[in-house]
N, C-alpha and C positions, 0 to 999 in steps of 0.2 A: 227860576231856571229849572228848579227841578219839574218845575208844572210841563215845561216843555217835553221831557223824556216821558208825561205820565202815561200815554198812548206806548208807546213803546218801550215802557219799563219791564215785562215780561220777555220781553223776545233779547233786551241785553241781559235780563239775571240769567235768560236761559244760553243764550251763548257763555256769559261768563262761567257760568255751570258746566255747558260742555267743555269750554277751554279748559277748567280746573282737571274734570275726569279727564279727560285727551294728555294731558300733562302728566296724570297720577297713572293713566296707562300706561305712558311712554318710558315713565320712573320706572314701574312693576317689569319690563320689558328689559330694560337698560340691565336692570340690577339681574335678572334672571340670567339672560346674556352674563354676562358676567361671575356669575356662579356656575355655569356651565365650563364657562373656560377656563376657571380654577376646576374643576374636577376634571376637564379632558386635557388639563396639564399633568394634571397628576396620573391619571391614565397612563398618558405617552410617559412621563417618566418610568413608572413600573416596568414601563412595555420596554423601553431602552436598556433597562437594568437587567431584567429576563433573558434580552437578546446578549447582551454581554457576557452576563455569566453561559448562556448556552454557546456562545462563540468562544470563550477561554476552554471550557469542557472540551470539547467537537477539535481547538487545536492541542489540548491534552493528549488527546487520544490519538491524533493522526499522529505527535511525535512519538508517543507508544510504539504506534503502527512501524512509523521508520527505524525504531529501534530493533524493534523485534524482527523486522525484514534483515536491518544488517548482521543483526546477530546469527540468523541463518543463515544468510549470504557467507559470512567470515568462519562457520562451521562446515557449510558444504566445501569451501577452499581446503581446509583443512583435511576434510576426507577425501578431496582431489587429489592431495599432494601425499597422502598414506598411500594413497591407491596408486600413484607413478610412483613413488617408493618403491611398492610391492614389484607392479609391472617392470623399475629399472633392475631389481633382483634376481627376477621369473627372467631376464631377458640375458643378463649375463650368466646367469648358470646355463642356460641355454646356451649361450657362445663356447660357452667355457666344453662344456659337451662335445659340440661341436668340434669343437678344435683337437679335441679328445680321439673324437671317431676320424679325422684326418689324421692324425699322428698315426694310428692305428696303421691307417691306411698307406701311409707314409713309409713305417718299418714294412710293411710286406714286400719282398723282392722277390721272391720265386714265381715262377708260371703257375705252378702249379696250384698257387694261392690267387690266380689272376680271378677266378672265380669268386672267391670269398668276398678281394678286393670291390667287385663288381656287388656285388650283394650289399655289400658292409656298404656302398658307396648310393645304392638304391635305400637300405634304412635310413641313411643320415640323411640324403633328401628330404625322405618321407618324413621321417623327425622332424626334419626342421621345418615342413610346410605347415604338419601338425602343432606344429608350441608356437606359429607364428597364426595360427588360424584359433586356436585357445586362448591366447593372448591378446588378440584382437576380438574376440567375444567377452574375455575378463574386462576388459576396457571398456567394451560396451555396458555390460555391466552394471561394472562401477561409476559409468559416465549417469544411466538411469536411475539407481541407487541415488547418487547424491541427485540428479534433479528431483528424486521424489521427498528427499530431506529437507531440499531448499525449500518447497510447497508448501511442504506439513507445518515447516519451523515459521513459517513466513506469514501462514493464514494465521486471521485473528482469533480470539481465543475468547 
């Protein structure tokens, strides 16, 4: 029986031969493949771990960020409400004036003072357009002032 293969005893070692290499290729491939995708697991692990910690970082800082905003924010309020202080102060001595320069005007009974009256009654106008037109530039002001605190206190650092 083996006499029968002996014509073709070459062309099966050699097929068995390339079947063997074609199989020890297929191994060498398998296994490579496969050491490839334990190192591009561990790649992507690193690479997950880098982005996390750069994500925990990056939300650090924005809560910084919000903090240091409100913290300016609840300071400019502060100096808003120093400043209508000041303005509700500036605004009653002003009245109080006022009411002063009428009284004034109030006691005068003679003609002969209707002049004065008339004069005294032209300052206190004027007075009062003027502490109402300073008062309203104080304001303004102050309204600038603290938005340029709120900016400064708010940009990051």
């Amino acid at each position: 029986m083996l006499n029968l293969l002996g014509p073709y005893k070459y062309v099966v070692d050699f097929l068995v031969i390339a079947a063997l290499v074609g199989l020890a290729a297929l191994g060498v491939h398998k296994y490579n493949a496969y050491q490839q995708d334990i190192g591009a697991s561990r790649v992507q692990d690193a690479w997950n771990k880098a982005t996390l910690i750069a994500k925990d970082a990056q939300r650090l800082r924005e809560i910084q960020f919000q903090q240091e905003k409100d913290n300016a924010i609840a300071q400019s309020a502060k100096s808003i409400q120093a400043a209508n202080n000041a303005a509700a102060t500036a605004t009653q001595s002003g009245r109080v004036l006022q009411s002063t320069i009428e009284a004034v005007l109030a006691r005068s009974s003679t003609d002969s003072v209707d002049a004065n009256r008339r004069y005294l009654a032209a300052v206190g106008a004027i007075f009062k357009d003027c502490s109402d037109k300073y008062r309203e530039l104080g304001q303004e002001a102050d309204r600038l002032y603290n938005d340029k605190q709120t900016l400064i206190g708010a940009w990051p650092r």
